[in-house]
N, C-alpha and C positions, 0 to 999 in steps of 0.2 A: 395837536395830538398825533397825528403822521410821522413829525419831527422825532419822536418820543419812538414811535415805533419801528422806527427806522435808525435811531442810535440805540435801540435795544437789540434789534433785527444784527446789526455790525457788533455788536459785543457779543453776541453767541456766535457769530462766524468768528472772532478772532477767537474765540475760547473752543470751541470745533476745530480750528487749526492748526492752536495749540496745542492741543491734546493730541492731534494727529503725529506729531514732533517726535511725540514720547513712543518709542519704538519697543515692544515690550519682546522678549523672549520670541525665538521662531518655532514653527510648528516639529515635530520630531519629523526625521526624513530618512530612510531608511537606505544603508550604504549600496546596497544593489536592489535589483528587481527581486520579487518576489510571485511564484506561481499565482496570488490573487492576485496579482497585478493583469495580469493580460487571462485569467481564465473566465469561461463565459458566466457558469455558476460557479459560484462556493456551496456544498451542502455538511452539515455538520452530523455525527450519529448516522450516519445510514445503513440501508438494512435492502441488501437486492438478491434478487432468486437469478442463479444462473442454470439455463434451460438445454436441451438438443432435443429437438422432433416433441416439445410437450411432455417429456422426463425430466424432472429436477434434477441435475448435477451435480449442485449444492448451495451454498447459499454465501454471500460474501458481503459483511461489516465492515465499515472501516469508520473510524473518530472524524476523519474531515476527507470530503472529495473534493478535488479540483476537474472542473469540465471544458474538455477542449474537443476543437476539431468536429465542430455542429451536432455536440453530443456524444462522441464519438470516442474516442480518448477522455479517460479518468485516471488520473493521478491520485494517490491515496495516503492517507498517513494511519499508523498505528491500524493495519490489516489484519482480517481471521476471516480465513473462509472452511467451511466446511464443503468435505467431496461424498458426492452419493453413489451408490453403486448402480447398474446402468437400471433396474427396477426400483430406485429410490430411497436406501436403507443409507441410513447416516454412516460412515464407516472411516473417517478420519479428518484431521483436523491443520490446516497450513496458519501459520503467523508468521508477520515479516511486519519490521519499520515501515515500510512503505511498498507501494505497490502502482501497478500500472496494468490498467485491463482495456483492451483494442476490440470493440464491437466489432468491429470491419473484420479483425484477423480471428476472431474469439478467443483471444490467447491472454492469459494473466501470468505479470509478472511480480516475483516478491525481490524486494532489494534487502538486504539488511537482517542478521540475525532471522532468517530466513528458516522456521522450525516445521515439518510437518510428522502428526504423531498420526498412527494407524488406532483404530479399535483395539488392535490385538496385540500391541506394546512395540511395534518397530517405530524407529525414531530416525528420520534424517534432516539434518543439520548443515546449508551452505550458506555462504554470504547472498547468493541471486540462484533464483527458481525460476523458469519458465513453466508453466502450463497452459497444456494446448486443448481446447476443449472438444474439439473435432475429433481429434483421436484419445483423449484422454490418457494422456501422457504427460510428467516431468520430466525437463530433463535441465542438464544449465552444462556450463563447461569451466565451472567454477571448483574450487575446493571442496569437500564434502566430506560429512562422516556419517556412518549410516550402524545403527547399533538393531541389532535382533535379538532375542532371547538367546543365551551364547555365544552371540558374534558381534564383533567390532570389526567393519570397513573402511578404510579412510583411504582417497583417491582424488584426483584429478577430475571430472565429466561424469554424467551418467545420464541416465536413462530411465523409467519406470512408469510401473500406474502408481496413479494417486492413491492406492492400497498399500502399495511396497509389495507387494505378493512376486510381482514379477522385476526383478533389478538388473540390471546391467550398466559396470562401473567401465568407462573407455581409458583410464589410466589410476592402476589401483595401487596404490602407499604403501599402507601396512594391513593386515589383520588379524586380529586376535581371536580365538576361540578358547569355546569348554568344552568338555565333553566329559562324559561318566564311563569307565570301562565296566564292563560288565561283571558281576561276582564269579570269581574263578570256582 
């Protein structure tokens, strides 16, 4: 009986090593690194308040976080944040491809079709935004166009609050206006 069980015992090793032989398809491997690759978290949908002294600032979504730098650095895909006024009234709205927000520095950055619209209809449009949460200011040294009821901006840099209320372009393009002349 041993016999038996031990020329049974070798025909499942040769048929286990056979089968090993047979090399099937390899696993997909992706041509370069990828931010989950080395990020601490991955979070998907998320939804965070950004604060100064216990006044909400405003509030910032994004489709996927990547977490780096002991929590510290967040990499963001498909961004929207909303800015508050410094007593908390919602008052305008930033989107961008992607985004980067620095705990350490409190500053968020938008890359990419980079939109923010005011309550009140002003609209500026660059490829990359900086905002700095400490002083509640835009600014980038990118491309931009900046449209207001009547006016069109287009320039090199600027500068602003997250309202548009206050603007300042450091190399300005072209602009276009309207205006009504008064009935004679």
């Amino acid at each position: 009986m041993s016999g038996r069980i031990t020329v049974a015992l070798l025909a499942a090793a040769v048929v286990a090593v056979a089968g090993c032989k047979n090399k099937g398809s390899a696993p997909p491997v992706a041509a370069r690194a990828t931010l989950a690759d080395s990020a601490e978290q991955v979070l998907l949908n998320t939804h965070s308040m950004l604060t100064d002294r216990g006044v909400q600032r405003g509030e910032m979504f994004a489709d996927t976080v990547f977490v780096f730098e002991d929590n510290t650095r967040f990499e963001m895909r498909k961004v929207r944040v909303t800015f508050n006024t410094v007593t908390g009234t919602k008052d305008g709205v930033m989107s961008a491809d992607r985004g980067r927000y620095s705990l350490r520095q409190q500053t968020l950055e938008g890359f990419g079709n980079v939109v923010i619209v005011s309550n009140d209809g002003k609209r500026l449009s660059s490829p990359q935004l900086k905002y700095m949460q400490g002083l509640n200011e835009v600014s980038s040294d990118s491309a931009f166009t900046f449209v207001k009821p009547g006016q069109t901006l287009s320039g090199i840099g600027f500068k602003a609050d997250p309202q548009l209320n206050h603007f300042q372009s450091f190399k300005a393009g072209k602009s276009r206006a309207s205006f009504t002349f008064p009935a004679q």
